[in-house]
C-alpha positions as CSV (number, residue, x, y, z in Angstrom):
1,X,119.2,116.6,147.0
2,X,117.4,114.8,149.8
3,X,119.5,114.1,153.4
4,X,119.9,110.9,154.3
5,X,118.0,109.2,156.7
6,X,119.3,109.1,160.1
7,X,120.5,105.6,161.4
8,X,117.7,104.2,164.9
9,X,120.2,102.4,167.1
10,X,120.3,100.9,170.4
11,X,123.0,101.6,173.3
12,X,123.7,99.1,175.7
13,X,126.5,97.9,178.7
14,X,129.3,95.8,178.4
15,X,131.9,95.9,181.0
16,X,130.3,99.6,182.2
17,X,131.2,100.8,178.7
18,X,128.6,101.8,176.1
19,X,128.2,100.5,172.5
20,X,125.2,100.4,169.9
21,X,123.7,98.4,167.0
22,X,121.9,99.6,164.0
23,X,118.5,98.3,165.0
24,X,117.8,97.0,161.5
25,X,120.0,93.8,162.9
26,X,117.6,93.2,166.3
27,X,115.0,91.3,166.5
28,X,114.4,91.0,170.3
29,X,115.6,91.6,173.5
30,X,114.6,89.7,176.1
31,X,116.3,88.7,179.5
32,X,119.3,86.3,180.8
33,X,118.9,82.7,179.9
34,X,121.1,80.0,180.8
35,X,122.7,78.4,177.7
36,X,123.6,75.0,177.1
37,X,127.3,74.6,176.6
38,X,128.6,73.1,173.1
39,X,131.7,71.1,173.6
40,X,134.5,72.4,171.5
41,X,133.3,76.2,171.1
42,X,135.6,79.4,171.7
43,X,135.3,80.5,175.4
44,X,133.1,83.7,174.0
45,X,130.2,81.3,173.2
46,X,128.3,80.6,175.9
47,X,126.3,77.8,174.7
48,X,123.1,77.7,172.9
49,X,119.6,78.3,173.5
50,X,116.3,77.4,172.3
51,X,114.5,80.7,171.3
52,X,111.0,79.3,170.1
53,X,112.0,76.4,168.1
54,X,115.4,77.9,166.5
55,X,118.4,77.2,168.7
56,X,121.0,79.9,168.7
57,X,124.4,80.5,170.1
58,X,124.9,82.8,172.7
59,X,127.8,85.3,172.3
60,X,129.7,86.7,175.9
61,X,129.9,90.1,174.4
62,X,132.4,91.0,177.0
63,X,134.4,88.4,176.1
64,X,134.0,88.5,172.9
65,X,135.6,92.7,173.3
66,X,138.7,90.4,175.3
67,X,137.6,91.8,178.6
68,X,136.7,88.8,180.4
69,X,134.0,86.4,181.4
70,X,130.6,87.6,182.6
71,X,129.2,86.6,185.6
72,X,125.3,86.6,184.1
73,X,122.8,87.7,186.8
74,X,118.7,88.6,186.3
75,X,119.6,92.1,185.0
76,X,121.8,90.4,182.0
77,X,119.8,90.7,179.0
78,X,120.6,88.7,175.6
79,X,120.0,91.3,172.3
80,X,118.8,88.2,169.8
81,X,120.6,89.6,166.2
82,X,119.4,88.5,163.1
83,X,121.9,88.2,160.1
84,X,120.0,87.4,157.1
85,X,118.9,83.5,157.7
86,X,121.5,83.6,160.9
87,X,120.6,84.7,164.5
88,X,122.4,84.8,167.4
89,X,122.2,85.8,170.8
90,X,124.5,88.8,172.7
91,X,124.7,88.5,176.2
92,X,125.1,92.2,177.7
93,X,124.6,93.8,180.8
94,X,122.0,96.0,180.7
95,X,120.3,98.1,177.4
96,X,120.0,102.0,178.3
97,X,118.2,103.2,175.3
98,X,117.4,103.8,171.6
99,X,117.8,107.0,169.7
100,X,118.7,108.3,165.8
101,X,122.3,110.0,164.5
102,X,122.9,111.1,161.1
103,X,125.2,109.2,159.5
104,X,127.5,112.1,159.3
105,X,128.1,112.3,163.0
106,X,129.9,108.5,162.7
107,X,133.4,109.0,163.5
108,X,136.3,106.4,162.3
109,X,137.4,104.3,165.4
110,X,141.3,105.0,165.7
111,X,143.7,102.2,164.6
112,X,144.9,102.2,168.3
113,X,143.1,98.9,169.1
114,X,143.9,95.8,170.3
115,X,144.4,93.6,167.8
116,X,141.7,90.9,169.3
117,X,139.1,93.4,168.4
118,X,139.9,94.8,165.6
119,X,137.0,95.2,163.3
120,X,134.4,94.9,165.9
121,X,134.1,98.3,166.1
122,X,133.0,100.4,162.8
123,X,132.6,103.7,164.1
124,X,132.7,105.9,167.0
125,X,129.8,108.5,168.0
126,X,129.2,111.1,170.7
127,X,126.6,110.8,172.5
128,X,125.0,113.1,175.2
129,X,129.1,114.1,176.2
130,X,129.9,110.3,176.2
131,X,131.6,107.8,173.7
132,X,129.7,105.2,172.2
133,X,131.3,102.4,170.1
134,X,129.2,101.1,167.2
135,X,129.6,97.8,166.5
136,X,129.6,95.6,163.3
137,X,127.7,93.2,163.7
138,X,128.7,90.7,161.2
139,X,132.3,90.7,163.0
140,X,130.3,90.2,166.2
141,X,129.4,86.7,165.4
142,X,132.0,83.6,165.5
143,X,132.0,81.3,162.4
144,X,132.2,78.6,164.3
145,X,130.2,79.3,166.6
146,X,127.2,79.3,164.1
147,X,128.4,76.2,162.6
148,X,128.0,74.3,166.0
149,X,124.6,75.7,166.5
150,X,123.7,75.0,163.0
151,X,124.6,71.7,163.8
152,X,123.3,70.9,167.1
153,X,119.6,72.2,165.6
């Protein structure tokens, strides 16, 4: 019987607090850019951008985890997902690094969570003596949001 392979993900900073993504769902990472603002959209989107020809919304991952606005700064970086035919942008603070876990090291999150997050986070992993929350990405993502950037484009 062969092992599975082990899942490549990517940690990064929101709020001084460290998730991850199964790199599979980036496609670049590349540094703060103002976003237009679309009239109408939930408070986590913070606009769209134009990310060579597509334009994209632009996710507030800290507000999106109900923990506030961020102030973006220079060191802000947006992580651009790609969902199938659907990309979006997640504004974060800062990406620490990438590295592989077996699958069998993913731990259930406990049910404890606010219910304005519930679902964004799939698993829970130790990493290096500290907690990292993986995210799903999917939930990540407003509906709406991608509608209004679908239809600005």
């Amino acid at each position: 019987m062969s092992e599975e392979a082990p899942l490549e993900m990517i940690s990064f900073l929101v709020n001084d607090q460290a998730f991850c993504l199964d790199v599979s769902v980036i496609r670049e990472i590349r540094g703060w850019t103002p976003a237009t603002p679309l009239p109408g959209a939930p408070l986590e989107v913070r606009g769209v951008i134009n990310l060579r020809g597509v334009i994209m919304p632009v996710v507030d991952l800290k507000a999106r985890l109900d923990q506030g606005l961020t102030e973006p700064s220079s060191r802000h970086v947006i992580i651009v997902l790609e969902l199938g035919d659907r990309q979006a942008g997640l504004l974060v603070e800062a990406v620490q690094e990438t590295f592989k876990i077996a699958r069998s090291e993913l731990q259930q999150p406990p049910s404890l969570s606010d219910p304005a997050v519930i679902g964004l986070v799939g698993a829970i992993l130790s990493l290096g003596g500290r907690m990292v929350s993986m995210l799903v990405p999917e939930a990540l993502l407003p509906e709406s949001a991608m509608a209004s950037a679908a239809a600005a484009a």
